[in-house]
Structures are given as C-alpha cells and as structure tokens.
VEXDREN-2710 file (C-alpha; in Angstrom, 1 decimal):
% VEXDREN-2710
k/r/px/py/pz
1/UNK/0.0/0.0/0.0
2/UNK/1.8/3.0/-1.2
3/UNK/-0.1/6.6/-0.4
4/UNK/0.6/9.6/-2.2
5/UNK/-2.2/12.5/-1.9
6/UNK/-2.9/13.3/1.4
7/UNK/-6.1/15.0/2.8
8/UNK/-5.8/16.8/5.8
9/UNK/-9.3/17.7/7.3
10/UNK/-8.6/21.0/9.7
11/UNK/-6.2/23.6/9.1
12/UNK/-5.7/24.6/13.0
13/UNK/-2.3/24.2/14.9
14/UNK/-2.2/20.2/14.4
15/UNK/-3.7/20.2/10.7
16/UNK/-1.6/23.1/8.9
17/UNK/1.2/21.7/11.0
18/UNK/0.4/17.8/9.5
19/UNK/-0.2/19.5/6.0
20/UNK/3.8/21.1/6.2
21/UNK/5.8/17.8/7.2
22/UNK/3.9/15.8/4.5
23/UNK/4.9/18.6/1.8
24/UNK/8.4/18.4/3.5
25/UNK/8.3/14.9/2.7
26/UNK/7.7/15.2/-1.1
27/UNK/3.6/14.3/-0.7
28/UNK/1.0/16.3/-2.3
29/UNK/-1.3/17.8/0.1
30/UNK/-4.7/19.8/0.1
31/UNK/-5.7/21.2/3.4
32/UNK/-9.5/20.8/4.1
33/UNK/-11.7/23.7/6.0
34/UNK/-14.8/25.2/5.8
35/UNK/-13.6/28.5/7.6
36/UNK/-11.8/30.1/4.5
37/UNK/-9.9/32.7/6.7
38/UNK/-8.3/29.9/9.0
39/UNK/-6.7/28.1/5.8
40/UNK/-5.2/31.6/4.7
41/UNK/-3.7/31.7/8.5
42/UNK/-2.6/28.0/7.9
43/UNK/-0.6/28.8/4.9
44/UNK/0.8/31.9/6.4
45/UNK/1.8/29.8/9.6
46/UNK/3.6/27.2/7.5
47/UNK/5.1/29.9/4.8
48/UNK/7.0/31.2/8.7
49/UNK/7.5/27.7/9.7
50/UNK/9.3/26.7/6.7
51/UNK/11.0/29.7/5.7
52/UNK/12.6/29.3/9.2
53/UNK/13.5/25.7/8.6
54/UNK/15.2/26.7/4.9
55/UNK/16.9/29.5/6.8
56/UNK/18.6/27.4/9.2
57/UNK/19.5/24.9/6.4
58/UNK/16.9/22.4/7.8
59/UNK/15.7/21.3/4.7
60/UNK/17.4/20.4/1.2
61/UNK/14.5/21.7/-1.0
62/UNK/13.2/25.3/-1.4
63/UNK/10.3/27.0/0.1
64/UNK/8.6/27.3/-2.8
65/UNK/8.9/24.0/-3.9
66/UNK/7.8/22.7/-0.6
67/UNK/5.0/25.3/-0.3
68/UNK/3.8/24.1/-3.9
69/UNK/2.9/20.9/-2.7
70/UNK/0.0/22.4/-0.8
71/UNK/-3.4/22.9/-1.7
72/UNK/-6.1/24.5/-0.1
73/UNK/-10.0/23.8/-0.3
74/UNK/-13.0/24.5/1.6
75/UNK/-14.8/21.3/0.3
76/UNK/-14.7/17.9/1.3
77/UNK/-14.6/16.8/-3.1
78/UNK/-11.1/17.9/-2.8
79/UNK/-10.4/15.0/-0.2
80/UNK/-12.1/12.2/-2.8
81/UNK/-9.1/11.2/-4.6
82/UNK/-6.9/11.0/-1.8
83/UNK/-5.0/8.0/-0.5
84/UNK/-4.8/8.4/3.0
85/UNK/-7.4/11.3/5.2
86/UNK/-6.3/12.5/8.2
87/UNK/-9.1/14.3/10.4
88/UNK/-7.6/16.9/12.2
89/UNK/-10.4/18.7/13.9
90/UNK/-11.5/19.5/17.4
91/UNK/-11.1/17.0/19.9
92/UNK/-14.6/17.1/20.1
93/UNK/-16.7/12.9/19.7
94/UNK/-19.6/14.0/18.1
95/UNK/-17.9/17.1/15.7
96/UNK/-15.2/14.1/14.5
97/UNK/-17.6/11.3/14.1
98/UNK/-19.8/14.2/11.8
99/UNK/-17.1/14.9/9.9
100/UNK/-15.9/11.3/9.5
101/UNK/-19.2/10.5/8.6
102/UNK/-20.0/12.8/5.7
103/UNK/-16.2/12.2/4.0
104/UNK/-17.1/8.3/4.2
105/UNK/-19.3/9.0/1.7
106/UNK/-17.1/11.0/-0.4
107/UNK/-14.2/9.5/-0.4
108/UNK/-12.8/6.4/-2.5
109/UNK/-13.2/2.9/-0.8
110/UNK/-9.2/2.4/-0.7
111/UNK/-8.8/5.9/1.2
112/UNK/-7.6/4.8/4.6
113/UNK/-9.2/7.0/7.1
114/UNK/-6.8/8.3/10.3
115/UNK/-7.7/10.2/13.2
116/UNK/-5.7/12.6/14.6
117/UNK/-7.7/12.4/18.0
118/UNK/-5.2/12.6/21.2
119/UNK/-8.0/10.2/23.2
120/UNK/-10.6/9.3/21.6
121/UNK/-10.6/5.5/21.0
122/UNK/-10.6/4.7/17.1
123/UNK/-13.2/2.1/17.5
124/UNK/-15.9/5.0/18.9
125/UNK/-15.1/7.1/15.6
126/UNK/-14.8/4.2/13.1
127/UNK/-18.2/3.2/13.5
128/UNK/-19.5/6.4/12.2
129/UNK/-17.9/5.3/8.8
130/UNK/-18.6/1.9/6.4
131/UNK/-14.7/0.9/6.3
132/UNK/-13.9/0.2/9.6
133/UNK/-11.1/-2.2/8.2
134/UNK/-9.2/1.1/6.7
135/UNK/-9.7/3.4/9.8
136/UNK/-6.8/4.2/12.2
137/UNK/-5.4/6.5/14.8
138/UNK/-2.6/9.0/13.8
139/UNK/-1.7/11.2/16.6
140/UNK/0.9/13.6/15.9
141/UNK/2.2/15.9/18.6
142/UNK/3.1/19.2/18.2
143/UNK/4.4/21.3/17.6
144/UNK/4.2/18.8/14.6
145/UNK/7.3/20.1/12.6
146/UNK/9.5/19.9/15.6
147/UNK/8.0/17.1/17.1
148/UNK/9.0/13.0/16.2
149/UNK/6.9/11.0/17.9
150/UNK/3.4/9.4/16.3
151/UNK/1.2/7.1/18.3
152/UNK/-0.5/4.9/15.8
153/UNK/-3.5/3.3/17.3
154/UNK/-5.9/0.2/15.0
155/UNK/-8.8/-0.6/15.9
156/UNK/-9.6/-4.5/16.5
157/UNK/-11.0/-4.3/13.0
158/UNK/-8.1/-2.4/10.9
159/UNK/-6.4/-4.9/9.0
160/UNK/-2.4/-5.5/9.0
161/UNK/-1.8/-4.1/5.9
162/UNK/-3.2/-0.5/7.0
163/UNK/-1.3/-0.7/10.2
164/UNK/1.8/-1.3/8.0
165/UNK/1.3/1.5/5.9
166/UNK/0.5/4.2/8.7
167/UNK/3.7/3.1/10.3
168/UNK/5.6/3.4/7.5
169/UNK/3.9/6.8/6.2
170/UNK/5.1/8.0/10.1
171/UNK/8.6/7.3/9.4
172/UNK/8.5/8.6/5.7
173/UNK/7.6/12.1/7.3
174/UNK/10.1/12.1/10.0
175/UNK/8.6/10.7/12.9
176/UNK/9.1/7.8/15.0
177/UNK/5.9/6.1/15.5
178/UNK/5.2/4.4/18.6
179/UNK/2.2/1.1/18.2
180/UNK/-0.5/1.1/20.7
181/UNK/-1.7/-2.7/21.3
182/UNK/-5.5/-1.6/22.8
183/UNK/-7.5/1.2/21.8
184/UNK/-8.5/2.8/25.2
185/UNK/-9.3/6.4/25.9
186/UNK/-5.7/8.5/26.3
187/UNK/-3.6/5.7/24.2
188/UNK/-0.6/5.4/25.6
189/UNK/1.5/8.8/25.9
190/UNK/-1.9/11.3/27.3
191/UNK/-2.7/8.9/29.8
192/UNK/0.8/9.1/31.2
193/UNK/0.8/12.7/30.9
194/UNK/-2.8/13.3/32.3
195/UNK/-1.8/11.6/35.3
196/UNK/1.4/13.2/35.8
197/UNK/-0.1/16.9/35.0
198/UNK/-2.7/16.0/37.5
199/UNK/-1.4/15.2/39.9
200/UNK/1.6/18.2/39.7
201/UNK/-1.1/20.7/39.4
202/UNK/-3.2/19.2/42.4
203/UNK/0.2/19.6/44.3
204/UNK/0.7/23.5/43.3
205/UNK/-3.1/23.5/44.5
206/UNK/-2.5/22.6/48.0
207/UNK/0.6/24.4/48.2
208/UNK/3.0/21.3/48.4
209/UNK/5.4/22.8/45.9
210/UNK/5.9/25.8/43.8
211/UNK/5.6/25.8/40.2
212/UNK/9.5/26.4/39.2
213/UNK/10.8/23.3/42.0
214/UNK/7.6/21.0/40.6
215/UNK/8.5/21.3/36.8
216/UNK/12.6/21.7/38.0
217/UNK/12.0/18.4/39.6
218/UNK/10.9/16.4/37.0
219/UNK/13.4/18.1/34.5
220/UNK/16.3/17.0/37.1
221/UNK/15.2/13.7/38.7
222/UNK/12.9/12.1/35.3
223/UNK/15.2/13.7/32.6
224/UNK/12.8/15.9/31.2
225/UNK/13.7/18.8/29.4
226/UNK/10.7/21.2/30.8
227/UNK/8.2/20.2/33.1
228/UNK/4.4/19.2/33.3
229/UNK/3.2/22.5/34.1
230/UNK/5.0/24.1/30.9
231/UNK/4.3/21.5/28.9
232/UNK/0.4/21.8/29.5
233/UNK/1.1/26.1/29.2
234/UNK/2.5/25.3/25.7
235/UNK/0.0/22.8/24.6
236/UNK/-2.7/25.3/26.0
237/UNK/-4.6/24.9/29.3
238/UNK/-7.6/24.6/27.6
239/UNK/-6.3/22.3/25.0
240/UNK/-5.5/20.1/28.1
241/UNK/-8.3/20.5/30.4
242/UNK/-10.5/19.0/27.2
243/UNK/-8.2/16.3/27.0
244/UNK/-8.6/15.5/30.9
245/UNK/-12.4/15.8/30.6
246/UNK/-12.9/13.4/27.5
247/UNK/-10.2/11.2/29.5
248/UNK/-12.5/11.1/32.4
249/UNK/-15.8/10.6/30.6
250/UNK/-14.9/8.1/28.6
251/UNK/-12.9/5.9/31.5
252/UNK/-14.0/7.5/34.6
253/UNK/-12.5/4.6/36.3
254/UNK/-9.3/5.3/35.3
255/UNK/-8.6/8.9/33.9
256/UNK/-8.5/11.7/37.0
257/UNK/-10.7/14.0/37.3
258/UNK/-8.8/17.9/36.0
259/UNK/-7.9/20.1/39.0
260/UNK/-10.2/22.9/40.2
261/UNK/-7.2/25.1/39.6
262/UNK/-7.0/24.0/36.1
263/UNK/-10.5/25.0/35.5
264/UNK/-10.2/28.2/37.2
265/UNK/-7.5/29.3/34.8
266/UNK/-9.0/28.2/31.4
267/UNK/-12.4/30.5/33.0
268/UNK/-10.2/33.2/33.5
269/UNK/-8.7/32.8/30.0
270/UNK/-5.2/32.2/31.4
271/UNK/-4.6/29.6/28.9
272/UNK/-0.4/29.3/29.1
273/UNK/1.6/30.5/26.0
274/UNK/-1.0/31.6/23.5
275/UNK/-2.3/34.0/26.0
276/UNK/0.8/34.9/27.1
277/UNK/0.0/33.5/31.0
278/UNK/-1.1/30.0/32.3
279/UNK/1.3/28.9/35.5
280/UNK/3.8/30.7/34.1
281/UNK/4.3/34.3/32.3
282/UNK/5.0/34.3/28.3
283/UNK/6.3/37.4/25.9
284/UNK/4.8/37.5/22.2
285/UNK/7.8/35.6/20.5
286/UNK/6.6/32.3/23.3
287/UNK/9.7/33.1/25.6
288/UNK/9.2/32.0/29.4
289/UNK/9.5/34.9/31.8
290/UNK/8.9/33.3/35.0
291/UNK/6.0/31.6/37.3
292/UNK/2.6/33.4/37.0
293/UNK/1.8/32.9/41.0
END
C-alpha cells in the first residue's frame, strides 16, 4: 500500500502543522476547511515555519517547492481522490464522528481513514464510517514540525496491511511512531501525561510545591527537558483541560478528574503560551519569563 495524496481535514495548529511535514516529505497535500480565513492563517503559519526551517539549512528543498505541494479547499470533493485522510479537527466525539461520517461517503473505498484524536478511541469514531477495516489513529504531537513522535492506534478491525502503511507513512515524514496494542481512551502517551499533570497541578493547589521546584524536579530527577506545568502552558490549558475531561468521561474509572485550579484558569482565559499566561508568564515571541503565582 503506497499513499501519495494526502487530505488533511482541519487547518488549525495540528492540521496546517500535518499538511507542512507531508509537503516536506515530497507528498501532495490539500488542506481541508470550511472557515476560508483559517486556511489563509494556515498557509501563512507554515510559509514562517518553513521559511525558518530553509533558513537554518533544515531542509534540502526550497520553500517554494515545498510550499507548492499544498493545496487548499473549503470542500470535502477535494479529499475524494486522496489515498490516505487525516481528520484533524476539534477534539470534540460528536464534531469528528460528523465529519468522518459525511467524507465516508465522499471518499474512494481504498482511502484509509486516520484520526488525529489525542484520546478518543478509534473504535468509537470508526463506527461512524462503512470501512472500519481502513480506519486508524494517527496522533501527531506538536508542535508537529519539531515534534518526532506518532502514536498509531488500530482498531480490533483495521487490518495489517493498513497498520503497516501508517507506520511506515510515520517514518516517511520524519517521525518515530510508537504502536498502541488496545485502543482505550488517552492511548498510551496522554494517559501518562494526564496523570502526571494532575497530579503536579493538584500539588501546586495545595501548596505542596511551587511551580518552578515542581517542573525543576521532574526536569532534574525524570530527565525531562521542561516540566508538566510548561508542557500543559505550551500545549494550552484549555487544549489540556479537554483532553482530561474526555479522558474522564470516557474511562471514569481510570482517567483523573482535572484540578479545580486547572478549570479556574481556562475561566479566566489564562490559557499558558497563547495567552501569554497559564502557570507561568509568556512574551509574544513564546519566551518564558517566569512563574505566574
């Protein structure tokens, strides 16, 4: 199975960032959204991203070449020839089993189908579609241009030869895929990480540690190079508190329940980086000043 148009349905911070490292790659790409003024900020965002990369001597091709690889539509037709869809949308069940849904019946019968979702399980959203044998989880992390880890997920119904072909469409752009054995709510990587921000966060809460020795602590004593609590500022507090919540509601018995303190933020609109404060204080070029509190 060999894929060489790829859809990408979403052109927020995960889908324009998917959309770059395929072109990177030598793939052709269209970039899929009904919101017309987010795909222009899309191709803007990757124009910077990898004008930087060609500045730096990064990559071996020019940014126009790379850049001319991309398409842009607002349409799901421009995804019907494609060989392999990946849905980049919200992490939202209903919005991704929607749109799943309505490009099942656009798309080829040989497009394989991958999900971008950080914990949704694959079986949940395949089942909105009629190929349940050609659906998969593809979960980048981002930043995806910087970022090399993939966690490809089948569901008990994907067949070998798709789980073949995701991984090696990972490593063809890049990444290092990791292989999830059982499709449960968090995979592998968010469940580790939803406990461990959790539980940091509850500790800053009760006043156990400060922000700086919690996230210094990990850095020094796990080998981390930052810690939980600017890891979950970067990704976006409210990128993260989602992620807890459709953790929790899908596996109550498992997945913790977010901090208060982590709700209180995100209502506040203290949402880390993008904001420019979260735990900790950010200037406009995404430099850390210091703790927030």
């Amino acid at each position: 199975m060999e894929f060489q148009k790829i859809a990408i349905i979403g052109s927020g911070f995960m889908g324009s960032g998917i959309a770059q490292v395929c072109a990177q790659a030598g793939y052709q790409a269209v970039l899929v959204d009904i919101d017309e003024l987010r795909l222009e900020k899309a191709l803007e965002s990757v124009e910077w991203s990898v004008g930087k990369l060609v500045s730096k001597g990064a990559l071996k091709e020019s940014m126009d070449t790379i850049l001319g690889r991309i398409e842009t539509a607002s349409s799901y037709d421009a995804a019907c020839d494609a060989d392999l869809l990946i849905e980049a949308v919200y992490e939202e069940v209903n919005l991704k089993e929607k749109v799943l849904s309505e490009l099942d019946e656009v798309c080829g019968l040989d497009t394989v189908f991958a999900s971008n979702t950080s914990t949704i399980p694959i079986t949940k959203l395949a089942a909105a579609t009629n190929r349940a044998n050609r659906v998969i989880g593809m979960h980048f992390f981002g930043p995806v241009p910087l970022m090399r880890l993939v966690e490809i997920i089948p569901n008990p119904q994907t067949t070998d030869e798709v789980v073949q072909a995701a991984l090696e469409f990972a490593r063809s752009v890049g990444k290092n895929p990791i292989l999830v054995k059982e499709d449960i709510p968090g995979f592998l990587m968010n469940r580790i990480f939803g406990a461990m921000t959790c539980e940091a966060i509850r500790l800053l809460e009760r006043g156990a540690g400060s922000i700086e020795d919690i996230d210094n602590g990990m850095c020094d004593g796990f080998s981390m190079h930052v810690g939980p609590l600017c890891i979950a500022d970067l990704a976006g507090l409210d990128v993260s508190l989602n992620a807890f919540n459709v953790m929790h509601a899908l596996d109550p018995d498992y997945a913790p329940v977010a901090p208060e303190l982590l709700h209180r933020l995100v209502s506040e609109g203290k949402l880390g980086a993008k904001t420019g404060e979260g735990f900790y204080r950010w200037d406009e070029f995404g430099k850390r000043l210091g703790p927030a509190f």
